[in-house]
PyMOL Python script that loads the backbone (N, CA, C, O; Angstrom):
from pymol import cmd

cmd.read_pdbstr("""\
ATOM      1  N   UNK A   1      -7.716  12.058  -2.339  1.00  0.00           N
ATOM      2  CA  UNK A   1      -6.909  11.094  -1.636  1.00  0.00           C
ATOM      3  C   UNK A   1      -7.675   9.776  -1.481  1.00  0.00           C
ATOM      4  O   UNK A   1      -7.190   8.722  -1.893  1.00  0.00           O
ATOM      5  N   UNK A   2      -9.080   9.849  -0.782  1.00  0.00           N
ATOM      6  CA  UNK A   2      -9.408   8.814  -0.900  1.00  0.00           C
ATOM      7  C   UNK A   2     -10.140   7.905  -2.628  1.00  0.00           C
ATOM      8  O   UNK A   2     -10.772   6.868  -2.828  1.00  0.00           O
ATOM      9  N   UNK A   3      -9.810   8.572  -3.167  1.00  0.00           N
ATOM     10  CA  UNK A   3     -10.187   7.904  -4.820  1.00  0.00           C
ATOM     11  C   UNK A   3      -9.266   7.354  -5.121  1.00  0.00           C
ATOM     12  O   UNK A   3      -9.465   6.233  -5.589  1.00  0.00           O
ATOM     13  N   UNK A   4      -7.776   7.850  -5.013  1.00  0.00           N
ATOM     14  CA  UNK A   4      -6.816   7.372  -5.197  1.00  0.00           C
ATOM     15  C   UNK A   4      -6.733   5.996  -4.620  1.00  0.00           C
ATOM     16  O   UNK A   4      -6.539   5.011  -5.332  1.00  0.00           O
ATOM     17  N   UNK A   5      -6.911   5.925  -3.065  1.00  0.00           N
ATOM     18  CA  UNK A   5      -7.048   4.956  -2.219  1.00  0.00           C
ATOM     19  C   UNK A   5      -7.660   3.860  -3.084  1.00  0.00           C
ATOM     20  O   UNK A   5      -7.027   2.992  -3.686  1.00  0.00           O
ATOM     21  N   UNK A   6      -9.241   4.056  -3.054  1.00  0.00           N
ATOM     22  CA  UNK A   6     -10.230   3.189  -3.268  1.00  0.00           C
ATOM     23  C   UNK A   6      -9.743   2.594  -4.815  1.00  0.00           C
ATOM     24  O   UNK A   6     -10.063   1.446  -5.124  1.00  0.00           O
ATOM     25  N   UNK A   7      -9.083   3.309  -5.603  1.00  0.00           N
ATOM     26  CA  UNK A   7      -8.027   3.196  -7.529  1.00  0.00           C
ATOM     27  C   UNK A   7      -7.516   2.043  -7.266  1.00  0.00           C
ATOM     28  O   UNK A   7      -7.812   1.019  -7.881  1.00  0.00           O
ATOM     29  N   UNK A   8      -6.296   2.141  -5.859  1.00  0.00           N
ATOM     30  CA  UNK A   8      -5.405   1.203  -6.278  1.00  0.00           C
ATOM     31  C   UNK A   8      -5.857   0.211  -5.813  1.00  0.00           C
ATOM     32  O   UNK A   8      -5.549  -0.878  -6.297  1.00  0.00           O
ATOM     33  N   UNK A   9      -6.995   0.347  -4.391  1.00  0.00           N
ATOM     34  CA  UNK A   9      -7.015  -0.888  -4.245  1.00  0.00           C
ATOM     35  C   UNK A   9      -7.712  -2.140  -5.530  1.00  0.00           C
ATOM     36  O   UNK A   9      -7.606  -3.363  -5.609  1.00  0.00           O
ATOM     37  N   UNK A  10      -8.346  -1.221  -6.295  1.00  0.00           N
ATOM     38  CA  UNK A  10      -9.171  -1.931  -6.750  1.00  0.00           C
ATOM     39  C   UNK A  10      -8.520  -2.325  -8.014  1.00  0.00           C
ATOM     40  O   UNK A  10      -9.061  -3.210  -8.677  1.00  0.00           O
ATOM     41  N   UNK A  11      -7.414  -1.775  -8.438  1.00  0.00           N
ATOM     42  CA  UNK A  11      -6.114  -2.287  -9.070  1.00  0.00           C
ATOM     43  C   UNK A  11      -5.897  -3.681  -8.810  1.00  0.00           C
ATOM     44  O   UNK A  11      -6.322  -4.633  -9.464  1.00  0.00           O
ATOM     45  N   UNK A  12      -4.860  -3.691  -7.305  1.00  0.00           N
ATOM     46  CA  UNK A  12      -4.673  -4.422  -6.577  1.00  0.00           C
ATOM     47  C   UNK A  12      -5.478  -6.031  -6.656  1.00  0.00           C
ATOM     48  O   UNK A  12      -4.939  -7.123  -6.840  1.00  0.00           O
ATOM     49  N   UNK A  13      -6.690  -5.771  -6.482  1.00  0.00           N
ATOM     50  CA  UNK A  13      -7.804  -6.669  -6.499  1.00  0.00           C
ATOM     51  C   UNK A  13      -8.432  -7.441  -8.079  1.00  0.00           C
ATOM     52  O   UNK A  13      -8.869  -8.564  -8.330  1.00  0.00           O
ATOM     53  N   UNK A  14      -8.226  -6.291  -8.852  1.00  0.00           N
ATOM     54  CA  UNK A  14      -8.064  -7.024 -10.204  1.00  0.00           C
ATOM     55  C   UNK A  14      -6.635  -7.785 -10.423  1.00  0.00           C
ATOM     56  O   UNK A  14      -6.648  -8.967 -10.766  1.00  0.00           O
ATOM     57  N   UNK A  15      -5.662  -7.237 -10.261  1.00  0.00           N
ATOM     58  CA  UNK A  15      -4.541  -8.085 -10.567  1.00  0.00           C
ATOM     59  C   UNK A  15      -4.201  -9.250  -9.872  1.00  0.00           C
ATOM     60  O   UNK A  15      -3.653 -10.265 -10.302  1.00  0.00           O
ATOM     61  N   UNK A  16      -4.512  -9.037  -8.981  1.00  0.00           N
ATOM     62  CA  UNK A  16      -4.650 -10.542  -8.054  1.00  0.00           C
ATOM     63  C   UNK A  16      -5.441 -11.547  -7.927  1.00  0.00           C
ATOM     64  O   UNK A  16      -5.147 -12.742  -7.904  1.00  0.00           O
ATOM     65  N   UNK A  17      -6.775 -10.893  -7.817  1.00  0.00           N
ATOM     66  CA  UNK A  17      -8.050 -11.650  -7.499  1.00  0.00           C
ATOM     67  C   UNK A  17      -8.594 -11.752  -6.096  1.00  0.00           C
ATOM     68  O   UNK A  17      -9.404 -12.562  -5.647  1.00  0.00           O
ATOM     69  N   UNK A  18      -7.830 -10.526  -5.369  1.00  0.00           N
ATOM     70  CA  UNK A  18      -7.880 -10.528  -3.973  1.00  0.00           C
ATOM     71  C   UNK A  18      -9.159 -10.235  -3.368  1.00  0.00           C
ATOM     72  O   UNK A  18      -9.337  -9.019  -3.297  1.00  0.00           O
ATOM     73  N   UNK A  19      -9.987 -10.833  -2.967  1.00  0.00           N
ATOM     74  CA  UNK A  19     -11.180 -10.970  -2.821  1.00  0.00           C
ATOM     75  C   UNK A  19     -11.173 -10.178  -1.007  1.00  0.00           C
ATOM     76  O   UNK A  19     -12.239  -9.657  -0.679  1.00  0.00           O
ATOM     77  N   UNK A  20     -10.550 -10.155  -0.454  1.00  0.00           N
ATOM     78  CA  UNK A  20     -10.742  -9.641   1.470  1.00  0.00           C
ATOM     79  C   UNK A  20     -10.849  -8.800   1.498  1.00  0.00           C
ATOM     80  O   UNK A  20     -10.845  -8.077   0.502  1.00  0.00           O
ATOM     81  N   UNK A  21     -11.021  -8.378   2.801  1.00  0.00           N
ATOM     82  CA  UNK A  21     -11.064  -6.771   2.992  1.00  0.00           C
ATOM     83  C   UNK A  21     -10.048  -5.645   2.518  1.00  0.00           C
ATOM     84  O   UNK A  21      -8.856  -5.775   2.241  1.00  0.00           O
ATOM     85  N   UNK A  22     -10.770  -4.607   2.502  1.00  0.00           N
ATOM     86  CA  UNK A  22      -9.734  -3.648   1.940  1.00  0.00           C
ATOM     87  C   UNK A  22      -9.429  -3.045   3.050  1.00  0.00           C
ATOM     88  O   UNK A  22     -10.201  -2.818   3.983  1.00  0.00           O
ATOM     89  N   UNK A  23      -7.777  -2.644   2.942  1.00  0.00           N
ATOM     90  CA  UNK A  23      -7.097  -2.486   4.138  1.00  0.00           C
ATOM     91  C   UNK A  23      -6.938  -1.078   4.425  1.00  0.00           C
ATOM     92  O   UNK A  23      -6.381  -0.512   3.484  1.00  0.00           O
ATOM     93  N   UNK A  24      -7.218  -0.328   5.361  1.00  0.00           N
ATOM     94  CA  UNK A  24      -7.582   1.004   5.751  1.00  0.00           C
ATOM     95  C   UNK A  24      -6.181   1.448   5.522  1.00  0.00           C
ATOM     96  O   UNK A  24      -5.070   0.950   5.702  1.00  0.00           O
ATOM     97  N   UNK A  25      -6.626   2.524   5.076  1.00  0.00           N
ATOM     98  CA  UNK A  25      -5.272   3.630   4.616  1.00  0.00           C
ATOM     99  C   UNK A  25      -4.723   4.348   5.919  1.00  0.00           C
ATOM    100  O   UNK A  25      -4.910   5.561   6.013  1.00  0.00           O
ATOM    101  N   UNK A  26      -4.228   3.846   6.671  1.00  0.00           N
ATOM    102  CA  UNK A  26      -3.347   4.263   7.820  1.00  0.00           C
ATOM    103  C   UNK A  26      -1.904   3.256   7.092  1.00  0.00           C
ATOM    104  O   UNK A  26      -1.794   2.300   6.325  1.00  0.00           O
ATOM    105  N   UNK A  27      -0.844   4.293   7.995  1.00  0.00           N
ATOM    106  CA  UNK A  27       0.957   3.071   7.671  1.00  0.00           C
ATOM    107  C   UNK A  27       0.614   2.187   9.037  1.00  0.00           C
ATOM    108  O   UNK A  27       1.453   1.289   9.099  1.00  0.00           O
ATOM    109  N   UNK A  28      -0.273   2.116  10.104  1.00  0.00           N
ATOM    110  CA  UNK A  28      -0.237   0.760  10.849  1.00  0.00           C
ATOM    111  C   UNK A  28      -0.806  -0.153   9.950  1.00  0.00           C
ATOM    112  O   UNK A  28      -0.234  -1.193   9.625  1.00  0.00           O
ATOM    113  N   UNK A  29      -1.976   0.208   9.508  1.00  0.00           N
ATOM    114  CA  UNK A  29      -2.769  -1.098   9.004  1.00  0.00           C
ATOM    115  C   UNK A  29      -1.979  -1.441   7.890  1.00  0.00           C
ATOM    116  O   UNK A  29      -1.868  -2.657   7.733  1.00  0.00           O
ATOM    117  N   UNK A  30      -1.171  -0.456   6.753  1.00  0.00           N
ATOM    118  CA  UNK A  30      -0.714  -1.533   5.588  1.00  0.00           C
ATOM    119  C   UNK A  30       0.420  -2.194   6.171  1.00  0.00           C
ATOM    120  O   UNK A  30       0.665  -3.394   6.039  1.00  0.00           O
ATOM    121  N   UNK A  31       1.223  -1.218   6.936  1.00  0.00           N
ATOM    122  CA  UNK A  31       2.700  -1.927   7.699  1.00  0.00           C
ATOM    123  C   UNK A  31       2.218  -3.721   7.943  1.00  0.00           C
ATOM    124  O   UNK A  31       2.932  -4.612   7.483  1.00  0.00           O
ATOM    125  N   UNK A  32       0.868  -4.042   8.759  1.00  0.00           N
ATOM    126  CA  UNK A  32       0.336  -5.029   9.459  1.00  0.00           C
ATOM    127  C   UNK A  32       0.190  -5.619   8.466  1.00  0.00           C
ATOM    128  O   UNK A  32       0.869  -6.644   8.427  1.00  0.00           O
ATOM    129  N   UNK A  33      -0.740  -5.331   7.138  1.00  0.00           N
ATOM    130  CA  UNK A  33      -1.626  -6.069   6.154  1.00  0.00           C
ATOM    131  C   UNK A  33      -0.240  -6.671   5.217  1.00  0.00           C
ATOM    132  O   UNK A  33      -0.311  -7.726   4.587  1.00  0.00           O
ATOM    133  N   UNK A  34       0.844  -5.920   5.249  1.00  0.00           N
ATOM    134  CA  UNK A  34       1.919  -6.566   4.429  1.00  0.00           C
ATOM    135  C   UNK A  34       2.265  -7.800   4.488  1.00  0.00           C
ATOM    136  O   UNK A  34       2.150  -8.399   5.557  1.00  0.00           O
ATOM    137  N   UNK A  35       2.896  -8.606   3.042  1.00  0.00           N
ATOM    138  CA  UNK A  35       3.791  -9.842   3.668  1.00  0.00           C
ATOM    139  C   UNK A  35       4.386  -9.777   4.615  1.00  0.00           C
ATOM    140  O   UNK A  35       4.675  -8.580   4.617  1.00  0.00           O
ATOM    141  N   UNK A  36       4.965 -10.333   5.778  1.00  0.00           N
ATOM    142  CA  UNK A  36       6.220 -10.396   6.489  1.00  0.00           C
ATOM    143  C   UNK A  36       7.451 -10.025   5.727  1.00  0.00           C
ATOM    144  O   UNK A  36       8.184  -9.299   6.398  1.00  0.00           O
ATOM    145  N   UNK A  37       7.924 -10.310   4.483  1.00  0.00           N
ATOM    146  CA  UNK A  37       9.152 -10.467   3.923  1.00  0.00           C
ATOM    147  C   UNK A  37       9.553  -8.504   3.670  1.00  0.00           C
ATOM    148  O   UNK A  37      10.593  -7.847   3.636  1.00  0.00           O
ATOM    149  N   UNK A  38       8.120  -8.195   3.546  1.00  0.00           N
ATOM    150  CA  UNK A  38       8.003  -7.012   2.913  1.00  0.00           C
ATOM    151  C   UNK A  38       7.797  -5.962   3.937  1.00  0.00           C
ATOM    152  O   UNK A  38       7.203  -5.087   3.308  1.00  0.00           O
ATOM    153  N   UNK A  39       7.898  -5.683   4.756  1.00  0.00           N
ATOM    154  CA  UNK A  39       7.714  -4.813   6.346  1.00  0.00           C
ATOM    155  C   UNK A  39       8.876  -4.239   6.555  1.00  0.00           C
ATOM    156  O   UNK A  39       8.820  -3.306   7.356  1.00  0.00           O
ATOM    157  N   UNK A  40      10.198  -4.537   5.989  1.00  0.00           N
ATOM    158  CA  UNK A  40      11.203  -4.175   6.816  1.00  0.00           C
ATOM    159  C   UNK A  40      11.462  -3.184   5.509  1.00  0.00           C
ATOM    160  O   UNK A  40      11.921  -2.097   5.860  1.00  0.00           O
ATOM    161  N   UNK A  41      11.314  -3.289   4.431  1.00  0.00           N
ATOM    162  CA  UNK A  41      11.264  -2.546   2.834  1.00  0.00           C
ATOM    163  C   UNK A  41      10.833  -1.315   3.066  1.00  0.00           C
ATOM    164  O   UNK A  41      11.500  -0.281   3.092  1.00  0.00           O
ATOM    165  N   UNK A  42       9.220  -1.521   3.304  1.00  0.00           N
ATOM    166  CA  UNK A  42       8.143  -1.021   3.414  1.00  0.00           C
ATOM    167  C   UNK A  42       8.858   0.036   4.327  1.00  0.00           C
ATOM    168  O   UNK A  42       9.498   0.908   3.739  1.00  0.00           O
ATOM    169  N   UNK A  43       8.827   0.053   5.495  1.00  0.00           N
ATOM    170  CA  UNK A  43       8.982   1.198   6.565  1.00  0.00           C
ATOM    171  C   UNK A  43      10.732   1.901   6.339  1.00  0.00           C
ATOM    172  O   UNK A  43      11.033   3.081   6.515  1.00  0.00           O
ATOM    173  N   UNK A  44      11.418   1.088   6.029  1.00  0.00           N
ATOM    174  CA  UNK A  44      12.740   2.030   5.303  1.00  0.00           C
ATOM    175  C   UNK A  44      12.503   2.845   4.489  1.00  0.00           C
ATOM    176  O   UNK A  44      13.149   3.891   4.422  1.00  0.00           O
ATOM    177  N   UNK A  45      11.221   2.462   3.440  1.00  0.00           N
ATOM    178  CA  UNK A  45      11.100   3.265   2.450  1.00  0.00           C
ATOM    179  C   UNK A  45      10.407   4.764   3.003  1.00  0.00           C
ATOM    180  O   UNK A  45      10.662   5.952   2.806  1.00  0.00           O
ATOM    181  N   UNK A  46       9.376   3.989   3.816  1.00  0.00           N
ATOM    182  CA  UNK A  46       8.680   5.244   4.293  1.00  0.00           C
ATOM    183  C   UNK A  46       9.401   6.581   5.135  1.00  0.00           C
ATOM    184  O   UNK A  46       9.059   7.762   5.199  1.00  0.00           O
ATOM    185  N   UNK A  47      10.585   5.809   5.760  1.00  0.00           N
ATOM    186  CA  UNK A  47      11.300   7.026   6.442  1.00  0.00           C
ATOM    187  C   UNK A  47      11.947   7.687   6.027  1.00  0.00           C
ATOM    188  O   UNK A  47      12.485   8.622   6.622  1.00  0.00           O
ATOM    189  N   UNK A  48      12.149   7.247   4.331  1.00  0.00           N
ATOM    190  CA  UNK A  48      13.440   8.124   3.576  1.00  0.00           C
ATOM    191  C   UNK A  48      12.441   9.106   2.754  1.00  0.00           C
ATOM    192  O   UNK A  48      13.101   9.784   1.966  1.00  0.00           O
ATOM    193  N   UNK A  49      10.806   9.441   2.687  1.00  0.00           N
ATOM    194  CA  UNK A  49       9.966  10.114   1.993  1.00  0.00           C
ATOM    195  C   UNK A  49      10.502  11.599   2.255  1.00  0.00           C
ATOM    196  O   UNK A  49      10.777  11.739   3.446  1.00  0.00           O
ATOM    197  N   UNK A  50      10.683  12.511   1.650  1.00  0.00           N
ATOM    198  CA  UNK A  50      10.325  13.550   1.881  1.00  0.00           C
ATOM    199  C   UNK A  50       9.444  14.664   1.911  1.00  0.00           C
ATOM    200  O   UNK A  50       9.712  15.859   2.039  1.00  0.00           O
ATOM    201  N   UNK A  51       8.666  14.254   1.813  1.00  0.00           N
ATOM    202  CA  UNK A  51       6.971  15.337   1.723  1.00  0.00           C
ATOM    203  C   UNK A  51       6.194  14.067   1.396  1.00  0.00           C
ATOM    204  O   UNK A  51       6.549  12.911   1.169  1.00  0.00           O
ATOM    205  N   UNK A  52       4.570  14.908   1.469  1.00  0.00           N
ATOM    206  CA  UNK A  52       3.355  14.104   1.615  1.00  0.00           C
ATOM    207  C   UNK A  52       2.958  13.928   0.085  1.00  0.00           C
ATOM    208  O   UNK A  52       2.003  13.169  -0.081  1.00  0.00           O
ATOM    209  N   UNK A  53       3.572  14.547  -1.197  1.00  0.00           N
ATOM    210  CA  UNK A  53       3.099  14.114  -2.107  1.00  0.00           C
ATOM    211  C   UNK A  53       4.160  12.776  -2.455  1.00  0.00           C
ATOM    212  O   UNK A  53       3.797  11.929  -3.272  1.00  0.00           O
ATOM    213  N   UNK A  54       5.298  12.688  -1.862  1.00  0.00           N
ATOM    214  CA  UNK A  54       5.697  11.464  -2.199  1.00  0.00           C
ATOM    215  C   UNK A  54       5.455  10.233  -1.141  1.00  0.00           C
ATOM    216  O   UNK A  54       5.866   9.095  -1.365  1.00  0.00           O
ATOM    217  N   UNK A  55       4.879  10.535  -0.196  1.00  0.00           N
ATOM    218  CA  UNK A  55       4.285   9.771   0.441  1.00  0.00           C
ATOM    219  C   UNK A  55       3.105   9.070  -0.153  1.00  0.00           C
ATOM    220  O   UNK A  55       2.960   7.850  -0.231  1.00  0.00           O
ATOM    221  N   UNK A  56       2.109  10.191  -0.645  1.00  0.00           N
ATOM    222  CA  UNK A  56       1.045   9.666  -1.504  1.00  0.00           C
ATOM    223  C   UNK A  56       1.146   8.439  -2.005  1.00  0.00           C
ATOM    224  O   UNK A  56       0.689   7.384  -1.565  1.00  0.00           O
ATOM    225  N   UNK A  57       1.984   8.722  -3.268  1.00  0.00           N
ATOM    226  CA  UNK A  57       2.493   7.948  -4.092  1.00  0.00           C
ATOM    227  C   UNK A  57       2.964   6.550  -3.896  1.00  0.00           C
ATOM    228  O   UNK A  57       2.713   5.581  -4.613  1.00  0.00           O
ATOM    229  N   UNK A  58       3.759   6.600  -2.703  1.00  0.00           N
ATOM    230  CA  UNK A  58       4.525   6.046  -1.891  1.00  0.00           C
ATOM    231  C   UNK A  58       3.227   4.517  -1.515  1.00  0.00           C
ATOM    232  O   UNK A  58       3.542   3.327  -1.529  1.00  0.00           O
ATOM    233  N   UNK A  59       2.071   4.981  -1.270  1.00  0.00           N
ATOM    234  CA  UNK A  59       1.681   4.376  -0.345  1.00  0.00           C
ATOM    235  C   UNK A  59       0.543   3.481  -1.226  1.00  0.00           C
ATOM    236  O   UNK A  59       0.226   2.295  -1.134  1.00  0.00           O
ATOM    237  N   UNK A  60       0.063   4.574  -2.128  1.00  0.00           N
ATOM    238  CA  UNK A  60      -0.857   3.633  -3.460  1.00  0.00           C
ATOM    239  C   UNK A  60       0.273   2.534  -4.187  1.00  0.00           C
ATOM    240  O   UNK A  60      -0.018   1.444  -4.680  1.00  0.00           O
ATOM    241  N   UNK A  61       1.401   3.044  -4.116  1.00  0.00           N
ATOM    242  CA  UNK A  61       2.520   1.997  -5.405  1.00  0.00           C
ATOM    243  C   UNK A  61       2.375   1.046  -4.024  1.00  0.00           C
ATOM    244  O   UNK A  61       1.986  -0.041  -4.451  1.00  0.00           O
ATOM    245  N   UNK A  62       2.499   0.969  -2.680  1.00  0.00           N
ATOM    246  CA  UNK A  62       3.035  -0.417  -2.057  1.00  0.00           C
ATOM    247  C   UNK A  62       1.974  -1.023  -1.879  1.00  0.00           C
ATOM    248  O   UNK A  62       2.044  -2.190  -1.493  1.00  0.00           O
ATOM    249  N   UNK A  63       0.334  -0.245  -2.170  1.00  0.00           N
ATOM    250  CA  UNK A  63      -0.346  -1.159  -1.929  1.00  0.00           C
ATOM    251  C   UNK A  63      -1.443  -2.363  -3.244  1.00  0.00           C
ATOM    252  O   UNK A  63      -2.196  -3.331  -3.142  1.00  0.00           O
ATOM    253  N   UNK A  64      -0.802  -1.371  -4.513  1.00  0.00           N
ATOM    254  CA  UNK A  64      -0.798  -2.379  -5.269  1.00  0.00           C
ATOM    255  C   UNK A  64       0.360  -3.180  -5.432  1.00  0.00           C
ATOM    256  O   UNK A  64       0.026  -4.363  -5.484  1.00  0.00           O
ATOM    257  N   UNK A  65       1.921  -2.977  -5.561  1.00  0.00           N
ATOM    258  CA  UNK A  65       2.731  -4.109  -5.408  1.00  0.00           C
ATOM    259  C   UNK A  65       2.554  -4.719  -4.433  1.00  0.00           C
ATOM    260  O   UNK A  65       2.196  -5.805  -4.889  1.00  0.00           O
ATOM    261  N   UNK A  66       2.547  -4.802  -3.440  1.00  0.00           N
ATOM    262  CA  UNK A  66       2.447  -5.960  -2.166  1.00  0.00           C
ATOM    263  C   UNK A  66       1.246  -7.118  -2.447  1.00  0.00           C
ATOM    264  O   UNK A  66       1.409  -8.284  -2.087  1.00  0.00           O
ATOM    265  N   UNK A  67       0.076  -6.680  -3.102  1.00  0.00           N
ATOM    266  CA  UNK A  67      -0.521  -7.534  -3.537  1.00  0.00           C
ATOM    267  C   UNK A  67      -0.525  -8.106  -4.880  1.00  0.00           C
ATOM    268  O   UNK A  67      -0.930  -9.224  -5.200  1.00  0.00           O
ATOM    269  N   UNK A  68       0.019  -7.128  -5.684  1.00  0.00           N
ATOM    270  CA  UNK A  68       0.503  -8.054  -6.947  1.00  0.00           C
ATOM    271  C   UNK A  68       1.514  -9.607  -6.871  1.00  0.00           C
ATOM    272  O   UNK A  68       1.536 -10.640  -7.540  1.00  0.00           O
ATOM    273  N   UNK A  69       2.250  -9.110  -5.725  1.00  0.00           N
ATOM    274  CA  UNK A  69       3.554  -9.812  -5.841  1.00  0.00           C
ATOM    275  C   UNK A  69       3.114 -10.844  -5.110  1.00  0.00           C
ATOM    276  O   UNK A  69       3.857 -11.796  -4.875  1.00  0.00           O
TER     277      UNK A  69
END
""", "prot")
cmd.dss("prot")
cmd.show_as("cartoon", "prot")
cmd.util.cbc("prot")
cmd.orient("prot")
């Protein structure tokens, strides 16, 4: 789990060039670390998950799109 973590961020950080901190894998801190535009997406999506492997998933894909985009 956490390789995965440390994968995308560093995805994330190549595709962007995002140089800041990396944002702790809790849903407060990415909910927080998100655009504004993207928060209300973000947590709809999260409540319609049904299990923790699509949560997984769930949570590496928003935290390289949110910084891609």
């Amino acid at each position: 789990m956490a390789a995965e973590w440390r994968d995308a961020m560093a995805e994330a950080q190549e595709a962007t060039g995002f140089t800041g901190e990396i944002v702790p894998r809790t849903v407060d801190a990415i909910g927080t670390a998100l655009r504004i535009d993207r928060r209300t997406e973000f947590y709809t999506e999260l409540g319609a998950l049904g299990d923790a492997d699509r949560f997984e998933a769930f949570v590496n894909y928003s935290a390289v799109n949110d910084r891609a985009c």
